[in-house]
C-alpha positions, 0 to 999 in steps of 0.5 A: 779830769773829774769823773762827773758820775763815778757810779755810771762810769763803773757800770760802763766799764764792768759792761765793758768787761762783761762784754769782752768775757762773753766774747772770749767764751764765744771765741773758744765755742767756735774754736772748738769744733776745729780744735777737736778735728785738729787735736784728735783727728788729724792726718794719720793720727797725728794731732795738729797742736798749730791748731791750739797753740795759734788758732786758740788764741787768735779766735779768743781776741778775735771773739774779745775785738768783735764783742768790744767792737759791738760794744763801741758801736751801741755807745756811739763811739765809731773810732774805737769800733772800726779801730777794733775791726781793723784789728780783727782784720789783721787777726784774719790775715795772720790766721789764715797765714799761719794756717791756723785751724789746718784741722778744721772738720770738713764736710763730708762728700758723698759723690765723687769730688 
């Protein structure tokens, strides 16, 4: 198969990178809330290392799946979008069994809870 537009091809696939770079770093800057009260604050002082050996990188290919995601949907292309949802899907189910972000800050109660 002949590429008929090998300049329009190379500006899709940088776009594709760009996209998926962009959601690492969105992984990793909502990560960090949760990675600083597991690493720092945990239980008596003890630090959750789960916390960034798991949770870290499962929200860096969580960000990547649903920046491609979106990027599959604005180029029309459906099955690769709803196969990179399901994938998010499965990166979910596997975070919340493995209770990835266990230090995760919570929000402070000020009457009796």
């Amino acid at each position: 198969m002949e590429i008929e537009n090998p300049r329009r091809e190379a500006v899709t696939g940088t776009a594709g990178c760009v996209t998926a770079f962009a959601g690492a770093l969105a992984g990793i800057v909502l990560w960090a809330p949760h990675g600083k009260g597991g690493l720092l604050d945990g239980f008596e002082g003890a630090s959750n290392w789960n916390v960034l050996w798991v949770g870290l990188p499962l929200m860096i290919l969580g960000g990547i799946a649903a920046a491609l995601a979106l990027f599959f949907l604005v180029r029309r292309d459906g099955k690769r979008a709803l196969g990179l949802v399901a994938a998010i899907g499965v990166l979910v189910a596997v975070g919340i069994g493995v209770d990835a972000l266990a230090g995760a800050p919570r929000p402070e109660c000020y009457d009796p809870c």
